[in-house]
N, C-alpha and C positions, 0 to 999 in steps of 0.2 A: 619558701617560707616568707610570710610578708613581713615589713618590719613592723615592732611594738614600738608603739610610745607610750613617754611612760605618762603619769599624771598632767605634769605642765606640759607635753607635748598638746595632750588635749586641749590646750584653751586656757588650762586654768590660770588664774593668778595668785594663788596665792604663795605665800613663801615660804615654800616646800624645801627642808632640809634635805639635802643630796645625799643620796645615797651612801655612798663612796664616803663621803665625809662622815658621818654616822658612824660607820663599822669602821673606819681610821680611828685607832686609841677612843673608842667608845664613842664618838662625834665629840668630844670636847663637855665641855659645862653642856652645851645645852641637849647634846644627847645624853646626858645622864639625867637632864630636865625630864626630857621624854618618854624614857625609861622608866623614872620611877611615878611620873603623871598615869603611862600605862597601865601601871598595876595600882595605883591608888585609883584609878577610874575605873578598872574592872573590878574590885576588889567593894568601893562604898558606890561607886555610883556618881557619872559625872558632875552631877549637880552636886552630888554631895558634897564634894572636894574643894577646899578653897585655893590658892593660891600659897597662903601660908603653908598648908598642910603640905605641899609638893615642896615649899622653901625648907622645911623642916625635915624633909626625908631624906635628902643630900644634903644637909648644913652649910643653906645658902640661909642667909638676910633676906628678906622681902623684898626691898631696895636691889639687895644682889640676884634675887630671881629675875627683876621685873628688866634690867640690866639684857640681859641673853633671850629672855621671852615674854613682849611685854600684853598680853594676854592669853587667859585662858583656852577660849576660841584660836589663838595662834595654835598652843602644843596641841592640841585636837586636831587642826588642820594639818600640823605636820606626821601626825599618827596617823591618816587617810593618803597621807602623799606618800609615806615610806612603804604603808601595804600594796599601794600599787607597784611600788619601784621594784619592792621584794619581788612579787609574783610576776612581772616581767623580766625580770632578771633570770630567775629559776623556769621561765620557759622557755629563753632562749638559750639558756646552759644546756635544758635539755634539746632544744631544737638544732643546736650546732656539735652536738655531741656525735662521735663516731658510731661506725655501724650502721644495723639496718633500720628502716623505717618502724618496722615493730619495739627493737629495741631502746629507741627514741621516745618511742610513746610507754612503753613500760618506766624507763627511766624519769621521763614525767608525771606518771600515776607516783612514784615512790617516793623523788624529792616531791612535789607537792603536800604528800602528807608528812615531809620528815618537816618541810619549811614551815607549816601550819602550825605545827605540835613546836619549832622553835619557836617562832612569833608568836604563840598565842594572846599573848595580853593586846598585842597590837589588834589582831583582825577579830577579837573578843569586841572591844572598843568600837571597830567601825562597824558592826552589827548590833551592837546594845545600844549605841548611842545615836542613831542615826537621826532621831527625832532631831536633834542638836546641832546638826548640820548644817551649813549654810546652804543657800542656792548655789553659789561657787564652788563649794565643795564638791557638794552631792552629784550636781553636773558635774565635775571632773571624773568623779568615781563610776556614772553611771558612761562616758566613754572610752577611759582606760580600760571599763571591764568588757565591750563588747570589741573591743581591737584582741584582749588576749583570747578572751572566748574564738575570734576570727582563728587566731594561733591557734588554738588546742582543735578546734575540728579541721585546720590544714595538717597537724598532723594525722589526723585519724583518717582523712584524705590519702597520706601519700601512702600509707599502709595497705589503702584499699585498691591502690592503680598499682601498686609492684604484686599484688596476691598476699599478703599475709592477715587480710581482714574479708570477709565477703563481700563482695560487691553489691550486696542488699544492704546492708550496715547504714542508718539514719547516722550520719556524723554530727548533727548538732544533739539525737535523743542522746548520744552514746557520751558526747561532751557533758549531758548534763549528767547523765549516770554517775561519768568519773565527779564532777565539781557535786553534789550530791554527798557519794561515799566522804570523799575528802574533805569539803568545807565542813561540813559540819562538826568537824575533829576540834574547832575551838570551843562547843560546849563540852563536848564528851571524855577528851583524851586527859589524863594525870599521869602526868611525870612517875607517881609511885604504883601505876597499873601492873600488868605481866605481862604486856606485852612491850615493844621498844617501836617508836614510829616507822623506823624501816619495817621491822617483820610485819607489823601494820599494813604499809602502804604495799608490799608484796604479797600479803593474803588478799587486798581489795585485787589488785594484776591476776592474782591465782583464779580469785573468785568472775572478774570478767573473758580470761581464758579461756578456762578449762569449766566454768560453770558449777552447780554444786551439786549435779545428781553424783551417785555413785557410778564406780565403773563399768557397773552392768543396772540397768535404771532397773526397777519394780515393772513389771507386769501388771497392769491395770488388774485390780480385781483379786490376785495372789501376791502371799504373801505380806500383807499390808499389816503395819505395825499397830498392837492394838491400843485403843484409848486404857485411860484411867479408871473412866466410867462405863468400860466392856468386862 
C-alpha cells in the first residue's frame, strides 16, 4: 500500500486545522468554530452566512470569533483540509487492518459510508461550495483526492493478485463504482432513515459481491414479471 498524504502533504498552504487536534476535546474554540460554520454553511448557504451568525451560534463576540479564525475563507479552508484528513485516515485504518485482502476492502466499502453519513455537513460543504474555493484549495483537494483514489484501486489490486476478485476486474471502474455508491450518501442519507450507515454500507458490499439477480436468474423469455399496463 503506498503512502496517503494528506491535504498539506500535497503542496497546499493553507492552515489546515489537524486532525488529531480537532477530534481532541472537540479541537478547542475553534473546532466548535468549525463545526457550527458547517452546518450553518450547509444549512443557508456559504454566502449566506456572516461571520456574526457563526459568532452567535457558539456565543462567541465577533471580536472573540475573529481571535481563533480570522476569516471566513479561513473556516472553509479548514472544512476542505479536515475532509481530506478524514477520508485518509479511514483508508489507511482500513488498509492496515487485519485479514484478508478482500476483507480489507469490504471494511473500506463500510467505514467509508459510516465516515460520510458522520461528516456529512463537512463533505456536504466541500461539494456545495466549491465555486468558493480558492486556487489553493481546490489544488489541494484535486491532489489529495487522486493519491487516495491511487489507495482504494491498490486495494482492489491486491484482492485481484491473491484470487478473491477476477482478474478481468477494471480497478479504477470498480473505484469509481465503490466512490459513486458511497459519496454520494452526503445528499441522500438522514440520520432519522431506516436504515443505519453500517447496514448501508454492507448492502452497497452485498450489492457489489454477490450482485442483485436472484439465486436462480429468469430465463430469458419465461416467466417475466408482468407490467402495470399488461
Amino acid at each position: 500500500m503506498r503512502s496517503l498524504a494528506t491535504a498539506s502533504d500535497a503542496g497546499s498552504e493553507m492552515p489546515y486545522i489537524d486532525l488529531d487536534a480537532y477530534l481532541g476535546e472537540g479541537g478547542g474554540a475553534r473546532g466548535r468554530i468549525i463545526a457550527a460554520a458547517a452546518r450553518l454553511f450547509r444549512e443557508r448557504g456559504y454566502q449566506q452566512v456572516t461571520m456574526q451568525d457563526v459568532a452567535g451560534a457558539i456565543g462567541l463576540s465577533k471580536a472573540g470569533l475573529y481571535h481563533h479564525c480570522p476569516s471566513k475563507d479561513l473556516i472553509l479552508a479548514d472544512i476542505v483540509g479536515l475532509c481530506g484528513q478524514i477520508l485518509t485516515r479511514q483508508l489507511q485504518t482500513a488498509s492496515e487492518a487485519e485479514g484478508t485482502p478482500l476483507g480489507r476492502l469490504q471494511r473500506f466499502v463500510v467505514t467509508r459510508m459510516e465516515t460520510i453519513a458522520q461528516y456529512q455537513d463537512f463533505f456536504t460543504i466541500v461539494y456545495q461550495e466549491r465555486p468558493y474555493l480558492g486556487t489553493s484549495t481546490f489544488g489541494s483537494i484535486a491532489k489529495s483526492a487522486e493519491v487516495y483514489r491511487a489507495g482504494v484501486r491498490d486495494l482492489i489490486e491486491d484482492c485481484k493478485a491473491c484470487g478473491q476478485l477476477r482478474a478481468d476486474i477494471d480497478a479504477h471502474l470498480m473505484m469509481l463504482a465503490i466512490d459513486g455508491m458511497t459519496g454520494w450518501a452526503y445528499v441522500w442519507f438522514r440520520d432519522d432513515g431506516t436504515q443505519n450507515p453500517t447496514r448501508i454500507g454492507e448492502s452497497f458490499w452485498s450489492f457489489l459481491m454477490n450482485g442483485v439477480h436472484p439465486v436462480e436468474p429468469l430465463v430469458a423469455g419465461r416467466d417475466r414479471p408482468r407490467r402495470n399496463s399488461e
